[in-house]
DSSP file (Angstrom, degrees, kcal/mol; ACC not computed):
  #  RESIDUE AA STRUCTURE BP1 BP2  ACC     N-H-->O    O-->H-N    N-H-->O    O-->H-N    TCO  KAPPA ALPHA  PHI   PSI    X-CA   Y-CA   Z-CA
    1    1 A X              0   0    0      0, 0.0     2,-0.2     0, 0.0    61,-0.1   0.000 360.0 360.0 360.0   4.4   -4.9   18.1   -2.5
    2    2 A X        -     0   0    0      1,-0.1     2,-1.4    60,-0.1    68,-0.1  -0.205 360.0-156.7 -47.6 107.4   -3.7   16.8   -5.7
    3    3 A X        -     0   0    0     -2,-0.2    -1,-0.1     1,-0.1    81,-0.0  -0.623  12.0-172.3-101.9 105.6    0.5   16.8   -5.4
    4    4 A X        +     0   0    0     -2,-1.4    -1,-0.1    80,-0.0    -2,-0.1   0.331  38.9 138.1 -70.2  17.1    2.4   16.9   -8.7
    5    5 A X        -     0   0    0     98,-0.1     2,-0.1     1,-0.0     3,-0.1  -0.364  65.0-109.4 -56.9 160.5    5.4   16.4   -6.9
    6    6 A X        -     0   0    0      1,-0.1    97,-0.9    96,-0.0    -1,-0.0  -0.538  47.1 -93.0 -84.4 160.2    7.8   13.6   -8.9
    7    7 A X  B     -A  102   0A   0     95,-0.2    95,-0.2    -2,-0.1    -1,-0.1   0.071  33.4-118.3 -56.9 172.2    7.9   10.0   -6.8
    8    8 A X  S    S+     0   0    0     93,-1.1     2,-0.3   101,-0.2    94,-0.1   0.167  90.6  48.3-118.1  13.0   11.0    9.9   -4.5
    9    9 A X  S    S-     0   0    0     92,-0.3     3,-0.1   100,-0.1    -2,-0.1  -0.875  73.7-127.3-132.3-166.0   12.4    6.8   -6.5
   10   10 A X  S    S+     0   0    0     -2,-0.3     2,-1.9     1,-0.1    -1,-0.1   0.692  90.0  77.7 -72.7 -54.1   13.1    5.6   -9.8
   11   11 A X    >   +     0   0    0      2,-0.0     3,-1.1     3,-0.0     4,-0.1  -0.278  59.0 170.4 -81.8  53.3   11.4    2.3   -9.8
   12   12 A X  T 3  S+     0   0    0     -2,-1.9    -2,-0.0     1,-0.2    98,-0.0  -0.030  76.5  11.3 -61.6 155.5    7.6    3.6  -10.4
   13   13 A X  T >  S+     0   0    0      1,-0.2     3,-0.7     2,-0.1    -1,-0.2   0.775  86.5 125.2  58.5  18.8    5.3    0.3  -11.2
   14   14 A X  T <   +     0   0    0     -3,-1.1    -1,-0.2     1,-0.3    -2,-0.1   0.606  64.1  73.2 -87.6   0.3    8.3   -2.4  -10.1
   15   15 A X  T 3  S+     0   0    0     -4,-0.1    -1,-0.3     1,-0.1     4,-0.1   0.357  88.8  59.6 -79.5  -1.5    5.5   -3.8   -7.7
   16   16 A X  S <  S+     0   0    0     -3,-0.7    -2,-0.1     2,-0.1    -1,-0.1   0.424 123.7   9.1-102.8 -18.3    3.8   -5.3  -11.1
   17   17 A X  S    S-     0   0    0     -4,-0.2     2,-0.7     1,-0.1    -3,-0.1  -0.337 116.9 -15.1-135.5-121.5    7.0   -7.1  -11.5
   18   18 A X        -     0   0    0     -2,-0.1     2,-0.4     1,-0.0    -2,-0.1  -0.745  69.7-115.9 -92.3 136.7   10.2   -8.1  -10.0
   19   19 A X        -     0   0    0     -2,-0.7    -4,-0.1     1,-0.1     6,-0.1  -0.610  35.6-116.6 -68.2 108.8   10.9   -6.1   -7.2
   20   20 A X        -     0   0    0     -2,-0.4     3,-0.4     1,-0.2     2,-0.2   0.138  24.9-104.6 -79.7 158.4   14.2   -3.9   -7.6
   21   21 A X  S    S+     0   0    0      1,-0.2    -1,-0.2   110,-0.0     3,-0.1  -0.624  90.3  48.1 -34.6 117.3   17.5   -3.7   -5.8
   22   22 A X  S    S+     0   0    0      1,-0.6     2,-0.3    -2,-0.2    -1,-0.2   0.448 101.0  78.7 102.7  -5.8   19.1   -1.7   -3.4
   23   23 A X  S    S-     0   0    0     -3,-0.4    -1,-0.6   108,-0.0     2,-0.4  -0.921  85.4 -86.8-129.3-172.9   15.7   -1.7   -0.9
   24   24 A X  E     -B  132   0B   0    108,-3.3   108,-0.8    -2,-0.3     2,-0.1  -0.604  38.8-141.7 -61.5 117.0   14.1   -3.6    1.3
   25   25 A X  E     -B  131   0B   0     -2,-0.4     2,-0.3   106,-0.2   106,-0.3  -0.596  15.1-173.0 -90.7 158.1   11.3   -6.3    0.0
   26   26 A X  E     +B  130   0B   0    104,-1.4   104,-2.1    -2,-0.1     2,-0.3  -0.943  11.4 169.1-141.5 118.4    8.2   -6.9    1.7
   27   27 A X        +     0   0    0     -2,-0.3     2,-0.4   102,-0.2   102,-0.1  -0.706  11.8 163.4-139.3  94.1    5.5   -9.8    0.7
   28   28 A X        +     0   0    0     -2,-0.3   100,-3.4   123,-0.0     2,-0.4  -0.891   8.4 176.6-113.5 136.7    2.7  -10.3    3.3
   29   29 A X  B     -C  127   0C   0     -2,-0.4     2,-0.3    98,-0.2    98,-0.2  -0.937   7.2-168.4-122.5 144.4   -0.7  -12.3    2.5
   30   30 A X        -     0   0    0     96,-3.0     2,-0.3    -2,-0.4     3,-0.1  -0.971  31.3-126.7-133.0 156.4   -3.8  -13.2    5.2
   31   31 A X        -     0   0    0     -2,-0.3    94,-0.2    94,-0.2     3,-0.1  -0.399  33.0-175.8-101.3-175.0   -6.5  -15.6    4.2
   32   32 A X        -     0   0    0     92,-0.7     2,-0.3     1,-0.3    93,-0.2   0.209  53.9 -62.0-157.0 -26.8   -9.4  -12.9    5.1
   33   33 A X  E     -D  124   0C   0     91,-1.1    91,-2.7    -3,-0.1    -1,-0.3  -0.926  53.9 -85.3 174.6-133.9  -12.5  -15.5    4.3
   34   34 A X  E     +D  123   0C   0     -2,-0.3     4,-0.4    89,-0.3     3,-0.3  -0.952  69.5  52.9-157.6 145.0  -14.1  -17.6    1.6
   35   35 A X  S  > S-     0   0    0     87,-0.8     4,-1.6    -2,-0.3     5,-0.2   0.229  77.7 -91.2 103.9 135.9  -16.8  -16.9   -1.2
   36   36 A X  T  4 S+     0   0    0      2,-0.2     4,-0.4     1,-0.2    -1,-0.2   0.472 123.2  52.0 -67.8  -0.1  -17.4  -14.3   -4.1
   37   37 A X  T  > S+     0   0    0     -3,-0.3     4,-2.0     2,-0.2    -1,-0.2   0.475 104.1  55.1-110.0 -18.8  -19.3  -11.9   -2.0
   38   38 A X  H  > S+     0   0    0     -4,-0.4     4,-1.7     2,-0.2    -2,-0.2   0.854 113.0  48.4 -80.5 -29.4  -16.5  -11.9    0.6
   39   39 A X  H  X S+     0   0    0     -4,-1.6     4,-2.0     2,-0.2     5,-0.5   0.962 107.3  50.5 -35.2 -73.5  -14.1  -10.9   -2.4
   40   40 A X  H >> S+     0   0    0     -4,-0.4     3,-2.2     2,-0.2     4,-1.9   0.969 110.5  48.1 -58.9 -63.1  -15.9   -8.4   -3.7
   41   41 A X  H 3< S+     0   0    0     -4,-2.0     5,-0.4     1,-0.3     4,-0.4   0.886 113.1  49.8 -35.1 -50.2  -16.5   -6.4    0.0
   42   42 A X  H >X S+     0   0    0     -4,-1.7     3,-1.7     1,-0.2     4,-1.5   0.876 110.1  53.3 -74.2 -32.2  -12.9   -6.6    0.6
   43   43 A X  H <X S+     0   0    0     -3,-2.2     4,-0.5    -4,-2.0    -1,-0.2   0.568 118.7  38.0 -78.1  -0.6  -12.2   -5.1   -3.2
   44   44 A X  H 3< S+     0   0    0     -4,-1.9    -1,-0.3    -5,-0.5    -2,-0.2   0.761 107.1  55.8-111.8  -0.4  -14.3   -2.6   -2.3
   45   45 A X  H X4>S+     0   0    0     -3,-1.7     5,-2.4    -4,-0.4     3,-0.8   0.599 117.9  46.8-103.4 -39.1  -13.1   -2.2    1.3
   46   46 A X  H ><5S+     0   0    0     -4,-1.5     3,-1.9    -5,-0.4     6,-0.3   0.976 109.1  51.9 -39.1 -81.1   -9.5   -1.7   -0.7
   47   47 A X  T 3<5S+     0   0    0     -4,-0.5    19,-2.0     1,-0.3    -1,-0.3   0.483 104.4  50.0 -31.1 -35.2  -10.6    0.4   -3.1
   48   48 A X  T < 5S-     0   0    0     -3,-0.8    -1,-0.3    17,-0.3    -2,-0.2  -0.281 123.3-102.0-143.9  14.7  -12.2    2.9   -0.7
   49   49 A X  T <>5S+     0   0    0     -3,-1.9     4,-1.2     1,-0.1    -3,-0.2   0.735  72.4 147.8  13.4  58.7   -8.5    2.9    1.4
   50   50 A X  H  >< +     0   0    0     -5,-2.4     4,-1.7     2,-0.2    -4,-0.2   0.725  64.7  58.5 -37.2 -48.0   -9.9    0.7    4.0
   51   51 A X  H  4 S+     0   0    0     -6,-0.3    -1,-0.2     1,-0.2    -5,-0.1   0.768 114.5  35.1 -77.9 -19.0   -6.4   -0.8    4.4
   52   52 A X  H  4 S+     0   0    0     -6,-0.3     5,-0.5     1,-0.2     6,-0.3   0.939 120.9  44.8 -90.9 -25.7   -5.0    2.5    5.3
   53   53 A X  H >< S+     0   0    0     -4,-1.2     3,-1.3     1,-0.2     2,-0.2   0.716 102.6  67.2 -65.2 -31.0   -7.8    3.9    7.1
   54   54 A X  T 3< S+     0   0    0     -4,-1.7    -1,-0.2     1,-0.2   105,-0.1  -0.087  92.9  69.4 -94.2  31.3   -8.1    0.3    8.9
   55   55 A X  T 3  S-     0   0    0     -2,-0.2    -1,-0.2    -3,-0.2    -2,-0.1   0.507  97.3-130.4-143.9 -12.2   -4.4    1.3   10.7
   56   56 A X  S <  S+     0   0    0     -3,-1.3    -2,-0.1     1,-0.2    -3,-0.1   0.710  80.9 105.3  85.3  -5.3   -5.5    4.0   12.8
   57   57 A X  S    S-     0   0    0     -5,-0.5    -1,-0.2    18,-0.0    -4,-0.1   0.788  86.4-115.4-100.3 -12.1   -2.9    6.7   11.9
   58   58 A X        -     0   0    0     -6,-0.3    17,-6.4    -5,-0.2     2,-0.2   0.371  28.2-128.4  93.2 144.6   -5.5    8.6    9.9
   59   59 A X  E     -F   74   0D   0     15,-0.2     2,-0.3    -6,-0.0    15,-0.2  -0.651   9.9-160.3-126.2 156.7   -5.8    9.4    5.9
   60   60 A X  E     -F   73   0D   0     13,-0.5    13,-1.6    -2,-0.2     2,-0.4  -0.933  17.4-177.3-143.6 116.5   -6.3   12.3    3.4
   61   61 A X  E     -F   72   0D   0     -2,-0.3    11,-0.2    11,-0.2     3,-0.1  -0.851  32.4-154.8-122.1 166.8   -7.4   11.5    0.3
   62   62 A X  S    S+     0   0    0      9,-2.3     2,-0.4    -2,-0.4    10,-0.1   0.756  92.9  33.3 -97.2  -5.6   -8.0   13.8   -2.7
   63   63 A X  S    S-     0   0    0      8,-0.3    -1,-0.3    -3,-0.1    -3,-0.1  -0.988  78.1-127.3-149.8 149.3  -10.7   11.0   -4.1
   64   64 A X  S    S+     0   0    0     -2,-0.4     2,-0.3    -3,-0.1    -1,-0.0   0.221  97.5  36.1 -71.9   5.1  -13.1    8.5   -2.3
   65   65 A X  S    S-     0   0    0    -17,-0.1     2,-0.4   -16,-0.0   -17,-0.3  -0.936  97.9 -98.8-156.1 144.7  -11.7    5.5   -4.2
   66   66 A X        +     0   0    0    -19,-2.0     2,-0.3    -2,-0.3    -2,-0.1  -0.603  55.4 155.1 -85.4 138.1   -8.2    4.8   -5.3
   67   67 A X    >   -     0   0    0     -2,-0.4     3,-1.4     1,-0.1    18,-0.2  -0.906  49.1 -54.5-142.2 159.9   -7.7    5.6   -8.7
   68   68 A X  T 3  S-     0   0    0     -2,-0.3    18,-0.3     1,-0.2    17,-0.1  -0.234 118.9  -3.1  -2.6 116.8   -4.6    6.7  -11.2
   69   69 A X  T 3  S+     0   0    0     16,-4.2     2,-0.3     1,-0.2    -1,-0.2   0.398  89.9 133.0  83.5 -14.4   -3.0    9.4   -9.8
   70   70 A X    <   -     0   0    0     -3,-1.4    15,-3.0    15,-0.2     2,-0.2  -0.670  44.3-137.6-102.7 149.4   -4.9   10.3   -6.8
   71   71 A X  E     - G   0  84D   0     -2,-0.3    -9,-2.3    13,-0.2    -8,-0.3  -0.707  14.0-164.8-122.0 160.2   -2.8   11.0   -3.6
   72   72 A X  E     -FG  61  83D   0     11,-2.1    11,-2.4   -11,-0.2     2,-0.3  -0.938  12.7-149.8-156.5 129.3   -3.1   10.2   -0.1
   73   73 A X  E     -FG  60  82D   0    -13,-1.6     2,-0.7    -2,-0.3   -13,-0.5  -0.739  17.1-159.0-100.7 135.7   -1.6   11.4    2.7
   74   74 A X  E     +FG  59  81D   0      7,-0.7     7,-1.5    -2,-0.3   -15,-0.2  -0.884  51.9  10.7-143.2 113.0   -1.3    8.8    5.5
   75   75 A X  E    S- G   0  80D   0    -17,-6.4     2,-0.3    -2,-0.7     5,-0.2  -0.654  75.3 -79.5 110.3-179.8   -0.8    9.9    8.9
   76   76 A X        -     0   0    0      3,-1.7     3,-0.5    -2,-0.2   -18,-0.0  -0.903  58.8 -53.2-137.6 174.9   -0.9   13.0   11.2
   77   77 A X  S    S+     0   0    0      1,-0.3    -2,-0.0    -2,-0.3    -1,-0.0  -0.350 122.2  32.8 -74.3 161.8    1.6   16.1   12.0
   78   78 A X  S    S+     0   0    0     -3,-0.0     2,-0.8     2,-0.0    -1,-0.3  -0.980 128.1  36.1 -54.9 -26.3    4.3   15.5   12.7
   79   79 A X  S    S+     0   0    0     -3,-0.5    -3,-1.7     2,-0.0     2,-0.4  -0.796  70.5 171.8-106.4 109.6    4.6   12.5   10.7
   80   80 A X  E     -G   75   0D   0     -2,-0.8     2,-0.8    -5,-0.2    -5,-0.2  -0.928  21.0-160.5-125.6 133.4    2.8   12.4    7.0
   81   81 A X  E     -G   74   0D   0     -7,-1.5    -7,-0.7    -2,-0.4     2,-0.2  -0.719   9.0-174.8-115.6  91.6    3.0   10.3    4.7
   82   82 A X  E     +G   73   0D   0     -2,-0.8    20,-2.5    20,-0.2     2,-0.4  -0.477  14.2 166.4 -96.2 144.2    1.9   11.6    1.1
   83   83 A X  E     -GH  72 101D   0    -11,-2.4   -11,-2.1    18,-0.3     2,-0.4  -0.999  25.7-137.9-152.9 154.2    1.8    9.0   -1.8
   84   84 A X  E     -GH  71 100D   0     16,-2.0    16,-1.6    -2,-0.4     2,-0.5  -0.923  35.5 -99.8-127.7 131.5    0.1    9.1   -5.6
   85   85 A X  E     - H   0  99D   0    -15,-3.0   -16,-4.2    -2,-0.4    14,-0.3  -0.537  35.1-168.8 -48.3  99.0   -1.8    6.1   -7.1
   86   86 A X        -     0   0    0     12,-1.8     2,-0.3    -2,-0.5    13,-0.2   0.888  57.5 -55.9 -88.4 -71.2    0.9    4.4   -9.5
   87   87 A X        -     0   0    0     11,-0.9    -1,-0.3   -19,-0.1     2,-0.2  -0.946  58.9-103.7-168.0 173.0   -1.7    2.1  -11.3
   88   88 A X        -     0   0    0     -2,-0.3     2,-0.6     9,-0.2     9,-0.3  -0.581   2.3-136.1-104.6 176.1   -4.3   -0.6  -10.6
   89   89 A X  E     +J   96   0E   0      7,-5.7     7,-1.8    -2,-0.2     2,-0.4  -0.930  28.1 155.4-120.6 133.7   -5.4   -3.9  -10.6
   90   90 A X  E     +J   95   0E   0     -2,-0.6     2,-0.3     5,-0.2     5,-0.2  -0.873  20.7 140.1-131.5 105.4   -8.8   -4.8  -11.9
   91   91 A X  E >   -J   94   0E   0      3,-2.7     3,-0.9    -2,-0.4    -2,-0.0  -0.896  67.4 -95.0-128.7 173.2   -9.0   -8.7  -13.1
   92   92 A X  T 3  S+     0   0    0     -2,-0.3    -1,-0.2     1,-0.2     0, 0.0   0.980 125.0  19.0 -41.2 -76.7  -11.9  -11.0  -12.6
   93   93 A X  T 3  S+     0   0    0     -3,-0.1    24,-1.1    23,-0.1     2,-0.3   0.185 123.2  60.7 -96.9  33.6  -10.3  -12.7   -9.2
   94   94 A X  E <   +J   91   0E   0     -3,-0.9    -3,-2.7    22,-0.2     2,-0.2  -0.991  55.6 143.8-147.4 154.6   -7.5   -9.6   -8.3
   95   95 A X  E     +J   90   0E   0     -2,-0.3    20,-1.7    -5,-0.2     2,-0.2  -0.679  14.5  85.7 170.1 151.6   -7.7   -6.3   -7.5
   96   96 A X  E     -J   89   0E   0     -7,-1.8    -7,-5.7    18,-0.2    18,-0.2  -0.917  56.6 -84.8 146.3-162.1   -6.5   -3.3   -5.6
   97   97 A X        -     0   0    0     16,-0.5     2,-0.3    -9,-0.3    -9,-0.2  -0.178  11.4-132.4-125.3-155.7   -3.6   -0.7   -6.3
   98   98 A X        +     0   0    0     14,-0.2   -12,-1.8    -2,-0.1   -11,-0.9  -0.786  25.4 171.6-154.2 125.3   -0.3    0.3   -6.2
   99   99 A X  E     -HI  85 111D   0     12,-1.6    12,-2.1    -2,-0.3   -14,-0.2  -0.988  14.5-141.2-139.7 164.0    1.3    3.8   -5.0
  100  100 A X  E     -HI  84 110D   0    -16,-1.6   -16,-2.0    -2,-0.3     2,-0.2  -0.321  26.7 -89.7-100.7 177.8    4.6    5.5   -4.3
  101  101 A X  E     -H   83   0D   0      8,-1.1   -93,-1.1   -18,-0.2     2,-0.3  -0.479  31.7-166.3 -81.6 154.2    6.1    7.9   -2.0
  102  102 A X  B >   -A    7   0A   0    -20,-2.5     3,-2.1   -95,-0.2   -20,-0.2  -0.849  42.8 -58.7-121.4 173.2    6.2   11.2   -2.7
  103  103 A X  T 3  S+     0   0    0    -97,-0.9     2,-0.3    -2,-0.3   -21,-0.2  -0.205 126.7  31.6 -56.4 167.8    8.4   14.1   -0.8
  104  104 A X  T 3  S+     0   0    0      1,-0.2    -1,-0.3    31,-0.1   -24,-0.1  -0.485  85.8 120.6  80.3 -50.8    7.8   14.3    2.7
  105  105 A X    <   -     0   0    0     -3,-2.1    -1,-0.2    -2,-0.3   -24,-0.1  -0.290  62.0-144.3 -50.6 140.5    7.2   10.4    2.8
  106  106 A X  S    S+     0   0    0     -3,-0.1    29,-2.3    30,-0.0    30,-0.4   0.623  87.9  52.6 -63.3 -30.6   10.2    9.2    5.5
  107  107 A X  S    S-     0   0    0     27,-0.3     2,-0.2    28,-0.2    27,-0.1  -0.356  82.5-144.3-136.8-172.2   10.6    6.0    3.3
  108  108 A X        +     0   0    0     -2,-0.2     2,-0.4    -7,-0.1    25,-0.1  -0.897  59.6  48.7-160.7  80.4   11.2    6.2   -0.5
  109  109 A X  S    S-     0   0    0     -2,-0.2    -8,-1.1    23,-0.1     2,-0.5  -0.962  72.2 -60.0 164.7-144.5    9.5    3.4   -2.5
  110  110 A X  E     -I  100   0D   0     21,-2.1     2,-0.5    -2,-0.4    21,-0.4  -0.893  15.2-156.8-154.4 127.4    6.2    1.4   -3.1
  111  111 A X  E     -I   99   0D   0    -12,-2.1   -12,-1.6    -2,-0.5     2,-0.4  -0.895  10.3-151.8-135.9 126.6    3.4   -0.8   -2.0
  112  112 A X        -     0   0    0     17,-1.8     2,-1.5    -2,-0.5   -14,-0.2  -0.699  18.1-164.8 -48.8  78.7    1.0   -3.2   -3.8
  113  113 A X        +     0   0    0     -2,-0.4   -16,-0.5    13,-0.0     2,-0.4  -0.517  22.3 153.2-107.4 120.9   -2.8   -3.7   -2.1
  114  114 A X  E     -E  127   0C   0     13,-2.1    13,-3.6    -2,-1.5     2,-0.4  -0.835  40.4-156.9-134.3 170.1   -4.8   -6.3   -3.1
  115  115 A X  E     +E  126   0C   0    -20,-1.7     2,-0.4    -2,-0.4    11,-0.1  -0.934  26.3 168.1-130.8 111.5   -7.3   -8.7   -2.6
  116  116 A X  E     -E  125   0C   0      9,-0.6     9,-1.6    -2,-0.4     2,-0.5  -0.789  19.9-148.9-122.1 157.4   -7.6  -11.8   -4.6
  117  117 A X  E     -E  124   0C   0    -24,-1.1     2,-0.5    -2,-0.4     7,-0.2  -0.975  20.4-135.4-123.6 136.5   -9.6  -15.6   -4.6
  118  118 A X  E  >> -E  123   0C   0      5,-2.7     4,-5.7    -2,-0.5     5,-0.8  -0.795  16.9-151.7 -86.5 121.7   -8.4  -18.8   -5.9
  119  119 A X  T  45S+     0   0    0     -2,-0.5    -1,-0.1     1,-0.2   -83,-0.1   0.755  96.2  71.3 -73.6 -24.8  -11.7  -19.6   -7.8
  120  120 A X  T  45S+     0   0    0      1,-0.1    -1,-0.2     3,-0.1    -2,-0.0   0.810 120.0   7.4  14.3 -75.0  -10.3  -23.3   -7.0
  121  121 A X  T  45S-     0   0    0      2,-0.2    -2,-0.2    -3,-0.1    -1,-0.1   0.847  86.9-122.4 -67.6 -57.6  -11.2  -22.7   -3.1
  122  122 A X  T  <5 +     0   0    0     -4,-5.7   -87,-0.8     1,-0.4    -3,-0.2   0.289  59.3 152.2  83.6  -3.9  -12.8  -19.8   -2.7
  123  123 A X  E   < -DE  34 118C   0     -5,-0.8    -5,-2.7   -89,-0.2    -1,-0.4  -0.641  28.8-155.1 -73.9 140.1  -10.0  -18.7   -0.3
  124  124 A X  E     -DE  33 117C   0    -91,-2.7   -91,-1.1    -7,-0.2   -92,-0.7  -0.927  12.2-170.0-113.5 128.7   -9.6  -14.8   -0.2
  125  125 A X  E     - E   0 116C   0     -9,-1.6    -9,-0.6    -2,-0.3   -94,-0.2  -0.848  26.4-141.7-150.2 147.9   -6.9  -13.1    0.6
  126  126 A X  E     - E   0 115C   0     -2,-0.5   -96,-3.0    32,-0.2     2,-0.3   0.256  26.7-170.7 -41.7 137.0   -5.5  -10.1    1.3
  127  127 A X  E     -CE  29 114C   0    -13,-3.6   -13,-2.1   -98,-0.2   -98,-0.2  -0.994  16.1-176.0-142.7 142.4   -1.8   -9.1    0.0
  128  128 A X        +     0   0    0   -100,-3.4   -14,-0.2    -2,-0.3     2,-0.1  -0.101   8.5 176.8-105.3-151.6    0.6   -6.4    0.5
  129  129 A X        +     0   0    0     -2,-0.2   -17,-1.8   -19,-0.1     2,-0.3  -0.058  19.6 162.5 114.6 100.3    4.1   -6.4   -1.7
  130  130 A X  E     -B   26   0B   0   -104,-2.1  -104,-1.4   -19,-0.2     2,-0.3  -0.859  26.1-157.4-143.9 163.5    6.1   -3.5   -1.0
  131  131 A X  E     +B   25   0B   0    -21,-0.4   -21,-2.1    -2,-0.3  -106,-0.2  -0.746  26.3 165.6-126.7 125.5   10.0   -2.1   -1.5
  132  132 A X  E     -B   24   0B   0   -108,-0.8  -108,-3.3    -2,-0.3   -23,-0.1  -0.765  32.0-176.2-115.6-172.9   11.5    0.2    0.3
  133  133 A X        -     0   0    0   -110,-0.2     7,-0.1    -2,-0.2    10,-0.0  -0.505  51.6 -86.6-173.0  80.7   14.5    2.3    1.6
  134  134 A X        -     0   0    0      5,-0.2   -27,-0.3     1,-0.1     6,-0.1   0.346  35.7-159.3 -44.0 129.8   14.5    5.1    4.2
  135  135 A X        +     0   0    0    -29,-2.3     2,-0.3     1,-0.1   -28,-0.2   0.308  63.5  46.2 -79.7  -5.2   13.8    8.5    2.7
  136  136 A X  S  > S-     0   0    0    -30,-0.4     4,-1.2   -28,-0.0    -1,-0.1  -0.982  82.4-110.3-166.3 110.8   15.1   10.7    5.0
  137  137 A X  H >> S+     0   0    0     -2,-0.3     4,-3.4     1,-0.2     3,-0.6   0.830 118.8  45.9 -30.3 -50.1   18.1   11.3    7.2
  138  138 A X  H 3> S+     0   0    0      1,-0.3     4,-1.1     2,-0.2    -1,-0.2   0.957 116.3  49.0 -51.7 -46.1   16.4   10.6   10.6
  139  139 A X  H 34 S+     0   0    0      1,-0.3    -1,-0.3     2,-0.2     7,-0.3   0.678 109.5  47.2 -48.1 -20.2   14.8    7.3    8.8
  140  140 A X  H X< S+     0   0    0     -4,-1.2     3,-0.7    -3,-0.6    -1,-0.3   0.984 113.4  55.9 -85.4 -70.3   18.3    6.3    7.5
  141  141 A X  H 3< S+     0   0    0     -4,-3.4    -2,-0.2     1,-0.3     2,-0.2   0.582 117.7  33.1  16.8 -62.3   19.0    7.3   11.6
  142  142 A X  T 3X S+     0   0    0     -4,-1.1     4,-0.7    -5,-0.2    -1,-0.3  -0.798  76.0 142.8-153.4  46.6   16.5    4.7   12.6
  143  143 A X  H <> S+     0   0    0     -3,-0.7     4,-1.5    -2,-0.2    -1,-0.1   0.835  70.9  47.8 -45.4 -55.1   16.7    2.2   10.2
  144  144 A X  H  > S+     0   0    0      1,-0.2     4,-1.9    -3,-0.2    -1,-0.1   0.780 115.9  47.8 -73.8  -9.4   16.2   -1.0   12.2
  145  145 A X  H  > S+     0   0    0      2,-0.2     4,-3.0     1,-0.2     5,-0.2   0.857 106.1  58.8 -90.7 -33.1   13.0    0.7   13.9
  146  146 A X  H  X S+     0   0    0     -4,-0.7     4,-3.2    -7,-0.3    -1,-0.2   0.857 101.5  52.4 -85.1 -49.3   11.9    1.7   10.6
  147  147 A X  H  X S+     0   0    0     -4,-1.5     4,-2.7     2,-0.2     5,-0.3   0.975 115.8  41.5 -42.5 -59.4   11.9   -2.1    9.5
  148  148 A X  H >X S+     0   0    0     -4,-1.9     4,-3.1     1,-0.2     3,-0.5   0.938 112.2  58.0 -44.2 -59.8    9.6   -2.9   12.8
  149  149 A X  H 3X S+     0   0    0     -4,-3.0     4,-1.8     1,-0.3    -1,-0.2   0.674 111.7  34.7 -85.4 -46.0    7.9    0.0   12.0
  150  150 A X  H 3X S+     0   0    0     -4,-3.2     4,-1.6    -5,-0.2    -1,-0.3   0.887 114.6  55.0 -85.7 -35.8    6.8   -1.2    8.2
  151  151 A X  H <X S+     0   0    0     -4,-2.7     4,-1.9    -3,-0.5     5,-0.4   0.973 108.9  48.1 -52.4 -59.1    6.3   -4.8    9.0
  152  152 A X  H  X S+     0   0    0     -4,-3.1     4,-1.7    -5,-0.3    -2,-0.2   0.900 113.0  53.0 -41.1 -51.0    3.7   -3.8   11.8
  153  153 A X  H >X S+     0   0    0     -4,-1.8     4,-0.7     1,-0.3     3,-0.6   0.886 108.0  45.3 -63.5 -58.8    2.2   -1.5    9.3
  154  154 A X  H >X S+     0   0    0     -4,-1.6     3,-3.0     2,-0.2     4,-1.1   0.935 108.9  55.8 -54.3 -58.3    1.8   -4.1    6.8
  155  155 A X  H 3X S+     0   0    0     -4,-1.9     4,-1.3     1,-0.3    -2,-0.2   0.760 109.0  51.1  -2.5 -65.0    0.4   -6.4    9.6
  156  156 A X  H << S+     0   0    0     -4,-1.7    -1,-0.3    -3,-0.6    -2,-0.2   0.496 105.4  59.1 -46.6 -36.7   -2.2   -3.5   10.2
  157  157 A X  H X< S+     0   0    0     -3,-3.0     3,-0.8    -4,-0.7     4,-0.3   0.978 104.3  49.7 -92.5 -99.7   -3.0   -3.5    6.5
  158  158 A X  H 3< S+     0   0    0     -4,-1.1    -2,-0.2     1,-0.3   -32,-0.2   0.408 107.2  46.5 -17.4 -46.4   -3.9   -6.7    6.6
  159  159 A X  T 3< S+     0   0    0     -4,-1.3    -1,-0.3    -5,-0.2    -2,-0.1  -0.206  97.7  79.9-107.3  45.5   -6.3   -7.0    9.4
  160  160 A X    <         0   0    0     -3,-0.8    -2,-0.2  -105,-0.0    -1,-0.2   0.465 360.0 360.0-111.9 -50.7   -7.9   -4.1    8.2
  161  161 A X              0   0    0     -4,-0.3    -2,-0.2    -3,-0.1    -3,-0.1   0.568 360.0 360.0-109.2 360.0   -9.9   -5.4    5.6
């Protein structure tokens, strides 16, 4: 299933810094537990696109772990949502991925999941980071619903792993 379509924005990897202009920002965290073994599950629950699987709208992926490059379709007909693995994060106490939209995607843009512990605590938790911008006439249509529609999803994300 690999798709070499190009992203459907400009701003590939701007979820690794400051978040661009001209979309919508999104920054949601959940504390998800405590401990270095509860870290690691959830970076592996990540990894393994727990948080998209964990949302009920159903996945295709071309690889069993998120990696570089590797695409995922998220969702079912009539509505699919294909996106390619942008890059990752692997540090001691963060990790997870990043990818964009690709055509077909209704929205146009990019979301950041990870799961980190403050060694400090012990707290872990789960983070989305996202910008976006409707890709698509209807979604431009259906703007404010589109909004609901991506917060719940992040929400969903969240209590997923």
């Amino acid at each position: 299933m690999k798709l070499s379509q190009p992203f459907t924005y400009d701003d590939v990897g701007a979820t690794a810094r400051e978040l661009p202009p001209g979309y919508d920002h999104y920054r949601e965290s959940a504390v998800i537990g405590r401990g270095r073994d509860r870290f690691e599950a959830a970076a592996e629950a990540v990894m393994g696109w727990a948080m998209q699987r964990g949302t009920g709208l159903g996945v295709t992926a071309d690889t069993p772990r998120a990696e570089i490059s590797a695409t995922v379709v998220v969702g079912r007909w009539p509505l699919k949502a294909p996106c390619r693995v942008v890059y990752l994060v692997d540090e001691p106490d963060r990790r997870g991925f990043a990818y964009g939209t690709l055509p077909g995607h209704p929205e146009s843009g990019e979301e950041l999941f990870t799961v980190r512990i403050d060694p400090a605590t012990d707290e872990v938790r789960a983070e989305v980071v996202a910008f976006s911008r409707p890709g698509t006439w209807w979604s431009r249509a259906a703007a404010p619903l589109t909004r609901v529609f991506a917060r719940l999803m992040i929400k969903r994300y969240l209590r997923a792993v």
